[in-house]
C-alpha positions as CSV (number, residue, x, y, z in Angstrom):
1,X,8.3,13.8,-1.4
2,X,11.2,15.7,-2.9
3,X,13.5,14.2,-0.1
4,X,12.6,10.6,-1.9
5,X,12.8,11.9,-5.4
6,X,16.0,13.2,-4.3
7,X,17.3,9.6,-3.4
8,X,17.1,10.2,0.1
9,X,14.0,8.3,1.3
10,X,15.0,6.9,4.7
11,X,14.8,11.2,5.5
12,X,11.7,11.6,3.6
13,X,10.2,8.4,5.5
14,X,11.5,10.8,8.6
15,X,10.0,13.8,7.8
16,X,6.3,12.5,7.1
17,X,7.0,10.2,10.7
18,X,7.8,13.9,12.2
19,X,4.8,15.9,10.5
20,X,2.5,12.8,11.5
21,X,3.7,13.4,15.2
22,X,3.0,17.0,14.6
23,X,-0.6,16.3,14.4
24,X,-0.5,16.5,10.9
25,X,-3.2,13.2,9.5
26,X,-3.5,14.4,5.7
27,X,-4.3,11.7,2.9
28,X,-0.9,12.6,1.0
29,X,0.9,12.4,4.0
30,X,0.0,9.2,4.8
31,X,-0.4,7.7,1.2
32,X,3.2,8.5,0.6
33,X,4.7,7.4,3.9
34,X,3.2,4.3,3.7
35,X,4.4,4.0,-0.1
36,X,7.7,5.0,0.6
37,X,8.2,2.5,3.4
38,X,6.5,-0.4,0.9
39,X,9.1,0.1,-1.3
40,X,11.5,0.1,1.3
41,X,10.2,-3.8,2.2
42,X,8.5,-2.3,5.4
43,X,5.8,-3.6,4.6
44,X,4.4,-4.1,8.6
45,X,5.1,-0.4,9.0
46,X,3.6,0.6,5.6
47,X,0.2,-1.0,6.5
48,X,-1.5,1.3,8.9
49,X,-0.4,4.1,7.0
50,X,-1.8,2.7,3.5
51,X,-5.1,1.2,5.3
52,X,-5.3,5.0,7.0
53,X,-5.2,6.2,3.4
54,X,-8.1,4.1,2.0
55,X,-10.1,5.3,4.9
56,X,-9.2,9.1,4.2
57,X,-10.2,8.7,0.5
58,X,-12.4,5.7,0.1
59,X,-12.6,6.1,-3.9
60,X,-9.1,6.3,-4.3
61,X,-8.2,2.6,-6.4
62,X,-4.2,3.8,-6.0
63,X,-4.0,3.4,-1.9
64,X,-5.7,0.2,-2.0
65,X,-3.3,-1.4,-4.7
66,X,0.0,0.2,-2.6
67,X,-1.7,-1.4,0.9
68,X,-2.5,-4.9,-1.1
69,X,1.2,-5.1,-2.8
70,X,2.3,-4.8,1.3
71,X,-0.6,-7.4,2.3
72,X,0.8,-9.7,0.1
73,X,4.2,-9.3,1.0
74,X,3.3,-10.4,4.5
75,X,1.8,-13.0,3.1
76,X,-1.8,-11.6,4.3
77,X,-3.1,-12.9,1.0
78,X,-6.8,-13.2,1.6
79,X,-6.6,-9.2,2.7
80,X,-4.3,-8.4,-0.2
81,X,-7.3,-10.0,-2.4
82,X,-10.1,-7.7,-1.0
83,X,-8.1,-4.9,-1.4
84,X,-7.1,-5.4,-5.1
85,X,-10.4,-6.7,-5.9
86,X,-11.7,-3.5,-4.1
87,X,-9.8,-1.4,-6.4
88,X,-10.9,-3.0,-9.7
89,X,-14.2,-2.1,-8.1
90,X,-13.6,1.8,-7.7
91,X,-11.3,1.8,-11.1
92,X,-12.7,-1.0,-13.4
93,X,-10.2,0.0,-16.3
94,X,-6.9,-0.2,-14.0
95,X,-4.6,-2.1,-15.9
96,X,-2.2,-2.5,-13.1
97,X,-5.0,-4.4,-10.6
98,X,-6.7,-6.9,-13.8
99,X,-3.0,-7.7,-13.9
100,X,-1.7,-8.4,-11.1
101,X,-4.3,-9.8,-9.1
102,X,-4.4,-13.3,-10.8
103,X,-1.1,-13.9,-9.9
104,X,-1.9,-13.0,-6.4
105,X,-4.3,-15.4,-6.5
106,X,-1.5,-17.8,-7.6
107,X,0.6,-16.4,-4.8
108,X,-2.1,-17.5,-2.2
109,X,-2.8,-20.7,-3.6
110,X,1.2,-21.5,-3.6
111,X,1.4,-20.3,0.1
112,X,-1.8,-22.1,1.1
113,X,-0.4,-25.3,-0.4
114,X,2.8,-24.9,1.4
115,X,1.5,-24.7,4.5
């Protein structure tokens, strides 16, 4: 993580690739690659990772709004619902899901009626 605080994240996006091949399948491990490569607009490449991290630490409310922001990037809206809504469930209080979800909402509806 010090690799991405450092600026350098396309190395620290390496290094938790390399201790993932190493057999290494922590929570942290995969919670930050998969953040790391959402921010990079990897979103398809994020996923796994993030969805691995809501199975390693089903109560956690942060790994399921990091794998919805990359769900609804793809435009995998319904998913990006359940798992926003899913964090409001385990973290009633989180400012950051009551607010953005409604405008996913709005995103969906847009992309449905585009379609």
């Amino acid at each position: 993580l010090w690799l991405a605080r450092a600026g350098r994240p396309d190395e620290a996006i390496s290094a938790y690739v390399e201790a993932l091949a190493d057999g290494i399948d922590v929570l942290e491990l995969r919670y930050n690659l998969g953040g790391l490569l959402r921010r990079a607009g990897r979103h398809a490449e994020a996923v796994p990772h993030l969805a691995a991290a809501t199975e390693l630490a089903p109560g956690d409310p942060d790994a399921r709004i990091e794998l919805g922001l990359s769900l609804q990037a793809m435009g995998r809206f319904d998913e990006a619902i359940e798992s926003f809504e899913a964090a409001i469930a385990l973290a009633p209080d989180s400012a950051e899901s009551r607010e953005h979800l409604p405008r996913l909402i709005e995103d969906a509806k847009r992309g449905r009626a585009a379609n």
